[in-house]
C-alpha positions as CSV (number, residue, x, y, z in Angstrom):
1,X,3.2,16.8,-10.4
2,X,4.2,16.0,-6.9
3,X,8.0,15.4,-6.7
4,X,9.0,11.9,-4.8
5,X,12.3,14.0,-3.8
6,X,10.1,15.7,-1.1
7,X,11.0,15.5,2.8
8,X,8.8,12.9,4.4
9,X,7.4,13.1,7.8
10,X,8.4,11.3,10.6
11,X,6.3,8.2,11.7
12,X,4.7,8.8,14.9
13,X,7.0,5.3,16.3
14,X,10.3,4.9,15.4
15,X,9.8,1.1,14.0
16,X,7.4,2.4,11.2
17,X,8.1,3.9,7.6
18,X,5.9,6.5,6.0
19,X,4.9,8.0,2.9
20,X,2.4,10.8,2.6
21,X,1.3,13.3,-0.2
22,X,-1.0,15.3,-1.4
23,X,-3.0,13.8,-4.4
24,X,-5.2,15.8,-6.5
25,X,-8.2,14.1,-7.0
26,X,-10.9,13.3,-4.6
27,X,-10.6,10.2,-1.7
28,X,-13.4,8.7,-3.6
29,X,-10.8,7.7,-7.1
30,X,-7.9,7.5,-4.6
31,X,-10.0,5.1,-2.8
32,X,-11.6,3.2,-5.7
33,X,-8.3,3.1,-6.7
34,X,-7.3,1.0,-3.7
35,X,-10.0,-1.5,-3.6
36,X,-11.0,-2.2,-7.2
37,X,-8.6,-5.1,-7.9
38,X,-8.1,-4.4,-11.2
39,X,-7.0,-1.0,-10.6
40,X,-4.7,-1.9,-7.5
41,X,-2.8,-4.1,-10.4
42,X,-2.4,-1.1,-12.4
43,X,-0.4,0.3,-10.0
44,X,0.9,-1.6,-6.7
45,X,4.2,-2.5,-7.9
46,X,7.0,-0.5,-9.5
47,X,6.8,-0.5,-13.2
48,X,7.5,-2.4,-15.4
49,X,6.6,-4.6,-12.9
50,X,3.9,-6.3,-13.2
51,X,1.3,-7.0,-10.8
52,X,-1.9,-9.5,-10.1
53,X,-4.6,-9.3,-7.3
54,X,-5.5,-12.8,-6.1
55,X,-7.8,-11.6,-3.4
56,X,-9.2,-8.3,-2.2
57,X,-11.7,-9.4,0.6
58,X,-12.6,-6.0,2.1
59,X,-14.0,-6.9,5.2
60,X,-12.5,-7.7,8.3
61,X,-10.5,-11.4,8.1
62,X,-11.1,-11.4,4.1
63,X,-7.7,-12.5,1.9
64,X,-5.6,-10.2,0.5
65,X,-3.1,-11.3,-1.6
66,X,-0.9,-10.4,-4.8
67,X,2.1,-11.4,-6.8
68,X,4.4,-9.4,-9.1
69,X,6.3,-10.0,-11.9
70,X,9.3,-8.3,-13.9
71,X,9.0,-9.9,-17.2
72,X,4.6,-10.4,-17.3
73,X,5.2,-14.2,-17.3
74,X,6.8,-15.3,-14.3
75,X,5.2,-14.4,-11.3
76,X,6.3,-14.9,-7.5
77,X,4.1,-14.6,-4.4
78,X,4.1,-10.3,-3.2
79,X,1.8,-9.7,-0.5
80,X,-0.4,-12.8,1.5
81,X,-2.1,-11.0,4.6
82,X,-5.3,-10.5,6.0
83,X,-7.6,-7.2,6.2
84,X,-8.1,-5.9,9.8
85,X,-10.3,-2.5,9.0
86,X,-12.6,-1.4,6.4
87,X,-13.7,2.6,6.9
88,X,-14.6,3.7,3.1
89,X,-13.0,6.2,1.9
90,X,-10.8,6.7,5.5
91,X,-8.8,4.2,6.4
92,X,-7.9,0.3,5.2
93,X,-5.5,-1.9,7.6
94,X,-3.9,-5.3,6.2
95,X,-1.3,-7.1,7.7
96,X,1.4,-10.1,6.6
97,X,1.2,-11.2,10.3
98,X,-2.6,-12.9,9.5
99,X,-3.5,-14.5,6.6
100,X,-7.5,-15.3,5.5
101,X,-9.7,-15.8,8.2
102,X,-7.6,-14.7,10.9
103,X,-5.3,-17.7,10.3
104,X,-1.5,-16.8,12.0
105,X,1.3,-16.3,9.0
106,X,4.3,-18.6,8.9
107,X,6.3,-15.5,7.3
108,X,5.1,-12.3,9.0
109,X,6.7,-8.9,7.8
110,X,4.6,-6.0,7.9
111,X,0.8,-4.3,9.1
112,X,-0.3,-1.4,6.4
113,X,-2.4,1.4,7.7
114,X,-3.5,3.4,4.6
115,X,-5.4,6.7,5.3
116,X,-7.1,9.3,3.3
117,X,-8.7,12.6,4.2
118,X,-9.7,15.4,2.2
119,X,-7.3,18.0,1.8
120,X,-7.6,21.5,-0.6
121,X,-6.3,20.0,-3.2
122,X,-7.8,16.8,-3.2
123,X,-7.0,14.2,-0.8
124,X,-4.0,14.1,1.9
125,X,-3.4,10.1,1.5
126,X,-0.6,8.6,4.3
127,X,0.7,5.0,3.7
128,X,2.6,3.4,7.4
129,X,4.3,0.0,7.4
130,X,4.3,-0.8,10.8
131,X,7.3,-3.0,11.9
132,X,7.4,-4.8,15.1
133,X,10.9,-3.7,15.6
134,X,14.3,-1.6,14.5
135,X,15.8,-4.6,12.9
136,X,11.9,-5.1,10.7
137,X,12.0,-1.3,9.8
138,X,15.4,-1.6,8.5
139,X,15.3,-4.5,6.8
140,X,12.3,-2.7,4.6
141,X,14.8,0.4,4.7
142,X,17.5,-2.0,2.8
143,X,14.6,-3.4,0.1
144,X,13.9,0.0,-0.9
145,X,11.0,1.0,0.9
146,X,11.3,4.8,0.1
147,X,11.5,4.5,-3.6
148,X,9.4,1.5,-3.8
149,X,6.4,2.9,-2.1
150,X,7.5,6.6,-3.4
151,X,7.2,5.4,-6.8
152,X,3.6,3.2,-6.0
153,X,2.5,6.2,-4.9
154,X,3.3,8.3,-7.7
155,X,1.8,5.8,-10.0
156,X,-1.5,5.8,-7.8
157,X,-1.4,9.6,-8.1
158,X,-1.0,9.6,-11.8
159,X,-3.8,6.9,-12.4
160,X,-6.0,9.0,-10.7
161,X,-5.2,12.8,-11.3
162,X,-5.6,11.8,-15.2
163,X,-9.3,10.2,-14.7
């Protein structure tokens, strides 16, 4: 298993945060993974979180939108953004700064660029939050980016190496 202790590289900006891995299994369950909705609630969140997928539009200007929970009951608004790029089994762009159709946010945070190629082992899959600013990036810094997208991805990895 693929230890979330391991060195990170640096974003290509300084505003942006980054987590890549290998993943042993092929871009096609990694990717499946990301755009079955059901799935993408098995895993977005940290557990025991719970998540739910609203929307998963993937085309460009469809909804996407989730909410999580900590006890199963109670859930709270997560992610409300818009797709911007679609390439299967490549590359998926969303941000917080759109919502559905293109509509401007009232709360803007974050653009997501996930990408997956294949690697020896299976597929090389990078995750960027792009921030449009210092102050943005460390603001995700301080809600535990790192670990929260460390462990996400370990939990995508698991779901996926096990199928």
């Amino acid at each position: 298993m693929h230890e979330t202790s391991d060195p990170q590289p640096e974003p290509a900006d300084a505003r942006d945060l980054l987590v890549e891995r290998v993943i042993r299994a092929p871009r096609s369950a990694v990717w499946a993974a990301w755009t079955d909705a059901a799935t993408l609630g098995r895993w977005w969140v940290p557990a025991p979180s719970v998540c739910r997928v609203l929307d998963l539009e993937l085309w460009p200007g469809g909804s996407f939108r989730t909410e999580f929970s900590e006890d199963g009951e109670a859930f709270v608004p997560q992610i409300t953004g818009c797709v911007l790029e679609v390439v299967p089994e490549q590359r998926l762009v969303w941000t917080t700064a759109l919502v559905a159709g293109w509509r401007p946010a009232e709360d803007p945070f974050i653009t997501t660029v996930i990408e997956m190629e294949d690697h020896p082992d299976g597929t090389r899959y990078r995750a960027t939050a792009l921030h449009s600013g210092i102050a943005q990036r460390d603001q995700h810094l301080e809600l535990g980016f790192h670990a929260g997208w460390g462990i996400v991805t370990e939990q995508l990895a698991a779901l996926v190496e096990e199928a």
